[in-house]
KOLGU-4560 file (N, C-alpha, C; in nm, 3 decimals, padded with zeros to 5 digits):
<recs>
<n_xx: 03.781 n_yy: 01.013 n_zz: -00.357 ca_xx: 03.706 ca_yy: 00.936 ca_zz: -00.259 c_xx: 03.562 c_yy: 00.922 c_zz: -00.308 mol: A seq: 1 type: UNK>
<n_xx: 03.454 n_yy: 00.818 n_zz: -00.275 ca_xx: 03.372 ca_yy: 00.753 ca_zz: -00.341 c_xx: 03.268 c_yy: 00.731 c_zz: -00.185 mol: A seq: 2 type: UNK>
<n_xx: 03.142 n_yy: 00.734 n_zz: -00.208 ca_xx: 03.021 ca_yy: 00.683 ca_zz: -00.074 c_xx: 02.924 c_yy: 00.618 c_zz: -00.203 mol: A seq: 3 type: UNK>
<n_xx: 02.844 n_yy: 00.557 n_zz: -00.127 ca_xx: 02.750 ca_yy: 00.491 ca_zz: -00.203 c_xx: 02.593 c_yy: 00.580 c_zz: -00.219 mol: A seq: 4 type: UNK>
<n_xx: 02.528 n_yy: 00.529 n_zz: -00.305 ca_xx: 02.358 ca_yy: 00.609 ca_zz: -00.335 c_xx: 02.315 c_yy: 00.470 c_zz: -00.311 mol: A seq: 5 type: UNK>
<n_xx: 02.207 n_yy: 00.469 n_zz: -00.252 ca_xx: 02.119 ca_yy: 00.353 ca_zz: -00.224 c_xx: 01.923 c_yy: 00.395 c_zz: -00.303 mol: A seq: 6 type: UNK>
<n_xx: 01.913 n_yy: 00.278 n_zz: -00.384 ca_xx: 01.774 ca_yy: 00.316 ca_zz: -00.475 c_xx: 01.660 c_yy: 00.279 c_zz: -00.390 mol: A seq: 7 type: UNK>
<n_xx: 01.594 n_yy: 00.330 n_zz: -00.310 ca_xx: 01.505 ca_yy: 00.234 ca_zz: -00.220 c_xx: 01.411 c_yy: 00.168 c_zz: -00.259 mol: A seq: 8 type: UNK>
<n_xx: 01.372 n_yy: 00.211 n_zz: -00.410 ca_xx: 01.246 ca_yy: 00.135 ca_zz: -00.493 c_xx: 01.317 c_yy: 00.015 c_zz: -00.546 mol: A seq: 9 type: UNK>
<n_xx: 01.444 n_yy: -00.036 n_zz: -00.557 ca_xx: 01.512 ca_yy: -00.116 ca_zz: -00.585 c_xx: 01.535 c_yy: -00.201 c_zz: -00.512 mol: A seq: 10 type: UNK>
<n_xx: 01.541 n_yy: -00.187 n_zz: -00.339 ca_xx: 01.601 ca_yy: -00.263 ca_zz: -00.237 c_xx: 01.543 c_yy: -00.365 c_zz: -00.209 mol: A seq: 11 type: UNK>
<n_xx: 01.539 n_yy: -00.494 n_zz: -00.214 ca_xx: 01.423 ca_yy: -00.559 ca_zz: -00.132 c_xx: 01.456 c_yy: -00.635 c_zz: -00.024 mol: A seq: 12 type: UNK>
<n_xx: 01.500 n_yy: -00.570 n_zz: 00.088 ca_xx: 01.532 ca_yy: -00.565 ca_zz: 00.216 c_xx: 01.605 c_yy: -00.727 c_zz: 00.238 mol: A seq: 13 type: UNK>
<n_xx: 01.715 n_yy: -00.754 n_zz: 00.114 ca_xx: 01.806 ca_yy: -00.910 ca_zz: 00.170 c_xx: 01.854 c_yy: -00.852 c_zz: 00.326 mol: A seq: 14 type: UNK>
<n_xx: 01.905 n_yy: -00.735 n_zz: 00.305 ca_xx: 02.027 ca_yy: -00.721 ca_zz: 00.391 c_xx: 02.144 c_yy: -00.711 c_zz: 00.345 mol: A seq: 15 type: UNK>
<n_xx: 02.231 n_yy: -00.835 n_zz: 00.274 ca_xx: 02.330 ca_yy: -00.835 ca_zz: 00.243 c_xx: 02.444 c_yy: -00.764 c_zz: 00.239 mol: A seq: 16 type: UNK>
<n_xx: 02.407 n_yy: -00.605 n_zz: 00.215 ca_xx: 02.528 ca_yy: -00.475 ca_zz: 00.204 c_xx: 02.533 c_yy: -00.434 c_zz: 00.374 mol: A seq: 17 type: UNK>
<n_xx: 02.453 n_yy: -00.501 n_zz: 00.435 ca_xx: 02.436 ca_yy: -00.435 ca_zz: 00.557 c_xx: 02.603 c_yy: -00.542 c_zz: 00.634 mol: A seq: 18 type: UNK>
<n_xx: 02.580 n_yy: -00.686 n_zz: 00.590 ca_xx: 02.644 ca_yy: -00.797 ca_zz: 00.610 c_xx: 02.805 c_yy: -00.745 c_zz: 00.597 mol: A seq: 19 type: UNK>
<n_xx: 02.813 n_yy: -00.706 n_zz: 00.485 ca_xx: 02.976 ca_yy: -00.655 ca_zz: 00.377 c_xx: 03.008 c_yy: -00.534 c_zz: 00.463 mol: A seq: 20 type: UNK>
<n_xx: 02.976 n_yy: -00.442 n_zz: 00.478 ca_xx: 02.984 ca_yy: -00.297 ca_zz: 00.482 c_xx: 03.096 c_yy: -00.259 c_zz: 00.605 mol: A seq: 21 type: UNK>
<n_xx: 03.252 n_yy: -00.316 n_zz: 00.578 ca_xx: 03.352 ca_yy: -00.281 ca_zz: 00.695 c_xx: 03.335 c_yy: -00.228 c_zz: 00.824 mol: A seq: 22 type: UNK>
<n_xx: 03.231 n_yy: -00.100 n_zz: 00.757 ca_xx: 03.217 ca_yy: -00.001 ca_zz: 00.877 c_xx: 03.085 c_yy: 00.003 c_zz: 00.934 mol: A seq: 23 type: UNK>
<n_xx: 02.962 n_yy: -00.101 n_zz: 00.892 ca_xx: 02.857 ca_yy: -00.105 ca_zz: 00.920 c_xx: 02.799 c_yy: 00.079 c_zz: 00.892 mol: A seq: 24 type: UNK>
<n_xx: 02.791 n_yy: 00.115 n_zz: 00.800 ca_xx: 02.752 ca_yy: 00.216 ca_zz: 00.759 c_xx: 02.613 c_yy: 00.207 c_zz: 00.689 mol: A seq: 25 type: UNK>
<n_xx: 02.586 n_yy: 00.075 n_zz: 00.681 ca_xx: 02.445 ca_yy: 00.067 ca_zz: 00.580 c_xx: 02.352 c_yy: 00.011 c_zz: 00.746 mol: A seq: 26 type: UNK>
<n_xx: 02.211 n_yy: 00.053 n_zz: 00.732 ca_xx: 02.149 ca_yy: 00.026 ca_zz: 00.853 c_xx: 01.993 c_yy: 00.004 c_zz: 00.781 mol: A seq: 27 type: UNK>
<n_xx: 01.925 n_yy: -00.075 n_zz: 00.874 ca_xx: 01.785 ca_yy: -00.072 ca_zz: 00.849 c_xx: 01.728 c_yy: 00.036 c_zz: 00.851 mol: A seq: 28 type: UNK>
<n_xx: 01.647 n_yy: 00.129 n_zz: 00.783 ca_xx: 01.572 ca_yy: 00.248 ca_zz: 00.803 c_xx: 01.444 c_yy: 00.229 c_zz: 00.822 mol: A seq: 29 type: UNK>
<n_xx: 01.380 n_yy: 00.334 n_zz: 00.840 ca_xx: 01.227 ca_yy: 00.339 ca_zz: 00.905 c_xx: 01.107 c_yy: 00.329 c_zz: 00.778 mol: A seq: 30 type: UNK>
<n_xx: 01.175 n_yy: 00.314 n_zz: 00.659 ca_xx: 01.087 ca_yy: 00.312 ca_zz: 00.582 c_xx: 01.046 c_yy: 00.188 c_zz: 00.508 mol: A seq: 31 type: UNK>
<n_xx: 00.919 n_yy: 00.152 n_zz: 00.462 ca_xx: 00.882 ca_yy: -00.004 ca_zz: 00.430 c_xx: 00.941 c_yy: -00.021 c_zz: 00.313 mol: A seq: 32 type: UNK>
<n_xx: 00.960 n_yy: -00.125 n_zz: 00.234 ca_xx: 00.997 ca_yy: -00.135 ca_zz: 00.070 c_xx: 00.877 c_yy: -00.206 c_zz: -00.025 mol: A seq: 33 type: UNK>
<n_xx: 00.899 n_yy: -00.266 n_zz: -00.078 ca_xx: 00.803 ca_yy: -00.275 ca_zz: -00.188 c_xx: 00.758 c_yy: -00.447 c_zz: -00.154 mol: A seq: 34 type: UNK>
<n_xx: 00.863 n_yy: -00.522 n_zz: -00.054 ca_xx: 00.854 ca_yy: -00.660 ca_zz: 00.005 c_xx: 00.749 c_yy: -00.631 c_zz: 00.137 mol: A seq: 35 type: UNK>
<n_xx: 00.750 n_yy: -00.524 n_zz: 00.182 ca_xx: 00.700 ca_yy: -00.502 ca_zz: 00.335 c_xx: 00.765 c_yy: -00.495 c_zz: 00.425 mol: A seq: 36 type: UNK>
<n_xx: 00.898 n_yy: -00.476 n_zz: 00.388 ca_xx: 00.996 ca_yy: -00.493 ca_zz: 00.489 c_xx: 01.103 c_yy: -00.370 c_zz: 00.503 mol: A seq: 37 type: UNK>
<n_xx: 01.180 n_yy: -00.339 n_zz: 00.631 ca_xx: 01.267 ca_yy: -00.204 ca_zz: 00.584 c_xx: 01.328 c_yy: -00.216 c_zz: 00.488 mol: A seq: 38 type: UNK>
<n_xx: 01.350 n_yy: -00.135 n_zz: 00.459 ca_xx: 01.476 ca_yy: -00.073 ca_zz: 00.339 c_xx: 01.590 c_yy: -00.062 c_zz: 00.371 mol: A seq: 39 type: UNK>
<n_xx: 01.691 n_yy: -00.038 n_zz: 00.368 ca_xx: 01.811 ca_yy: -00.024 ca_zz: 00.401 c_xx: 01.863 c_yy: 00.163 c_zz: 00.392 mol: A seq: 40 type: UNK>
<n_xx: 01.984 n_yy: 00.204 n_zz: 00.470 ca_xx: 01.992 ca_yy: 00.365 ca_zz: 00.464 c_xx: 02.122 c_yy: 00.379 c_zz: 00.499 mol: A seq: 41 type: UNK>
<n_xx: 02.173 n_yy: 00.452 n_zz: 00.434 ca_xx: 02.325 ca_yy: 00.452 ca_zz: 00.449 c_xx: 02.371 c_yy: 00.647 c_zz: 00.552 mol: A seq: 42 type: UNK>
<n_xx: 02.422 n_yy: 00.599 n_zz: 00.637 ca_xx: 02.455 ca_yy: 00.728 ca_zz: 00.704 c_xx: 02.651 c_yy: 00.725 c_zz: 00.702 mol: A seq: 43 type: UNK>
<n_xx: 02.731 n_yy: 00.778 n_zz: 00.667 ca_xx: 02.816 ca_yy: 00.809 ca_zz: 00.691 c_xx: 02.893 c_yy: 00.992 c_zz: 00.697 mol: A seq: 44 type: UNK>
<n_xx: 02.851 n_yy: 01.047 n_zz: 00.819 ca_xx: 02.842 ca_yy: 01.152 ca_zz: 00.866 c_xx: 03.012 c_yy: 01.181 c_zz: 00.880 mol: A seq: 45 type: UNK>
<n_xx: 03.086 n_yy: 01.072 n_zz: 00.945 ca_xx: 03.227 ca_yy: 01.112 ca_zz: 00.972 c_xx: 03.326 c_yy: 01.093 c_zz: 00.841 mol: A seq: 46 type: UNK>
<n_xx: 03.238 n_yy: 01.059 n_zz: 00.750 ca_xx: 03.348 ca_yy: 01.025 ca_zz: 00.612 c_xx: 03.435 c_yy: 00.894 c_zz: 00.624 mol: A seq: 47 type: UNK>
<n_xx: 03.304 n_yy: 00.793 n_zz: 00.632 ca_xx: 03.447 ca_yy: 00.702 ca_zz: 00.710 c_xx: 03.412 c_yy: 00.579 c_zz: 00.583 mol: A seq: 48 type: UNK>
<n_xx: 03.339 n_yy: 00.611 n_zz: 00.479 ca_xx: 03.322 ca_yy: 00.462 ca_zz: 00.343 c_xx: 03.463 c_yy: 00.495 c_zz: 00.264 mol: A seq: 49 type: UNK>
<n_xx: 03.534 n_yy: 00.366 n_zz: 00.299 ca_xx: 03.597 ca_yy: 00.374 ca_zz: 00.173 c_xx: 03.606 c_yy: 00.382 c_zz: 00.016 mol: A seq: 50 type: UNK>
<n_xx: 03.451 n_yy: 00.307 n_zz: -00.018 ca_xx: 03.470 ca_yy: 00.328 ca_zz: -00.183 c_xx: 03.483 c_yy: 00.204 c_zz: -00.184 mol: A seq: 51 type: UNK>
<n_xx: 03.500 n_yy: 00.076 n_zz: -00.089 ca_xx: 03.520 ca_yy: -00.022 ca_zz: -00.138 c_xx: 03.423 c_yy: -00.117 c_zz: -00.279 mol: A seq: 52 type: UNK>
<n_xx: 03.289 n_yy: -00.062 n_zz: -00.222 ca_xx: 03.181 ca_yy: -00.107 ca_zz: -00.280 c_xx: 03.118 c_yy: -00.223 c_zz: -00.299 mol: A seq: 53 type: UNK>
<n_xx: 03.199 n_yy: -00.281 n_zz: -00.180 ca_xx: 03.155 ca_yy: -00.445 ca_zz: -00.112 c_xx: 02.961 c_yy: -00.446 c_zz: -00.130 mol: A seq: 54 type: UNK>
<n_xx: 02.926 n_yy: -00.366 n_zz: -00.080 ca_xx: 02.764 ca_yy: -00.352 ca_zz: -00.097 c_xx: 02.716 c_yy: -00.345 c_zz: -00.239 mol: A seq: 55 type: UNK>
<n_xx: 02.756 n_yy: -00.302 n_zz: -00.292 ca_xx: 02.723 ca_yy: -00.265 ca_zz: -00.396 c_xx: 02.729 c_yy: -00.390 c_zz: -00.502 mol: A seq: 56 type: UNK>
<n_xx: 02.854 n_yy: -00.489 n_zz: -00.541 ca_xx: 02.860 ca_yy: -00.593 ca_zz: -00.561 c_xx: 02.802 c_yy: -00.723 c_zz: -00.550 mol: A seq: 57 type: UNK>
<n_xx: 02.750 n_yy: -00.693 n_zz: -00.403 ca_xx: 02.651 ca_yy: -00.782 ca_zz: -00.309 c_xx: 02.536 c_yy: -00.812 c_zz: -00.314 mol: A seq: 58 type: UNK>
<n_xx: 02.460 n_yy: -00.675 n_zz: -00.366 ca_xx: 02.310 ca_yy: -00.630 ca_zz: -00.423 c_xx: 02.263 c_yy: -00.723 c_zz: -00.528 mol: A seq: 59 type: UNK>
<n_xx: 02.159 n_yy: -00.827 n_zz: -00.515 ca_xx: 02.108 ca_yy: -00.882 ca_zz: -00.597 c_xx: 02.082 c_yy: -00.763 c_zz: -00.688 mol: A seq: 60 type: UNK>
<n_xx: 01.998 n_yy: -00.667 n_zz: -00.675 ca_xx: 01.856 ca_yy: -00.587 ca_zz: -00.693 c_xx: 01.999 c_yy: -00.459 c_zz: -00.790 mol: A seq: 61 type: UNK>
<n_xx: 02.117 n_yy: -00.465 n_zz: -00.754 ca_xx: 02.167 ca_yy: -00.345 ca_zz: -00.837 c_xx: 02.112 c_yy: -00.223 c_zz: -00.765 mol: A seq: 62 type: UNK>
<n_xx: 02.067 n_yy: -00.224 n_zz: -00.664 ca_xx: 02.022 ca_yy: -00.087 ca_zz: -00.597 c_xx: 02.139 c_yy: 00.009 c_zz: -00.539 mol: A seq: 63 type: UNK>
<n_xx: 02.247 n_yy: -00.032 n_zz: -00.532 ca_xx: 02.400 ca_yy: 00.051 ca_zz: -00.481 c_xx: 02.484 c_yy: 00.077 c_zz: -00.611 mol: A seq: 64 type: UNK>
<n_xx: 02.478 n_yy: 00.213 n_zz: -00.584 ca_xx: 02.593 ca_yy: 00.297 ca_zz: -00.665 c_xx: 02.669 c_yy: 00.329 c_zz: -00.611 mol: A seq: 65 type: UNK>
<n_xx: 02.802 n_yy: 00.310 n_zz: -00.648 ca_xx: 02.897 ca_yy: 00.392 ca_zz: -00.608 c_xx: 02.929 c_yy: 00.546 c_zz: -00.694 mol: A seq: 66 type: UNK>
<n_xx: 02.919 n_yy: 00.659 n_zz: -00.566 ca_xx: 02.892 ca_yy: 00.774 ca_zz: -00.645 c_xx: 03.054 c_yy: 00.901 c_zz: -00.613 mol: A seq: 67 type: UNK>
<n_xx: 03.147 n_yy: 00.963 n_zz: -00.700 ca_xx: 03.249 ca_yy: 01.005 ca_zz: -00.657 c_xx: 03.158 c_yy: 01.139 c_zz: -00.499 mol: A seq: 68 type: UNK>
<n_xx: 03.285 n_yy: 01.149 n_zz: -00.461 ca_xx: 03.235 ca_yy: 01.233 ca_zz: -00.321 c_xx: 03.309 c_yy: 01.377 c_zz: -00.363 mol: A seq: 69 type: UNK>
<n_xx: 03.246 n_yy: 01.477 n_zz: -00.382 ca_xx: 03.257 ca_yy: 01.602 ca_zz: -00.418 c_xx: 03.374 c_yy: 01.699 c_zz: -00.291 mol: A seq: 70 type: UNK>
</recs>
């Protein structure tokens, strides 16, 4: 099983992974980016990303990794 790493110096707040993300697991966060705008933040607490990596694909910026889940 697989979750994503999100680069926040990378993000420049399209949105887009937020758009893809089955489970809406990617969310606006409280922090600004390098546009002036939020960043994006991925919480999945119940284990619920598949690995699809729809976001990640989506990312102009290459800021989503898909990373294996330990």
């Amino acid at each position: 099983m697989s979750y994503i790493k999100i680069d926040k110096d990378k993000c420049k707040s399209c949105y887009l992974c937020m758009d893809v993300c089955p489970y809406k697991l990617i969310k606006k966060s409280n922090n600004i980016g390098t546009t002036g705008e939020y960043t994006v933040e991925f919480s999945d607490s119940e284990k619920k990303c598949i690995g699809c990596a729809q976001c990640a694909i989506v990312c102009p910026e290459i800021a989503i990794i898909e990373v294996n889940r330990e």
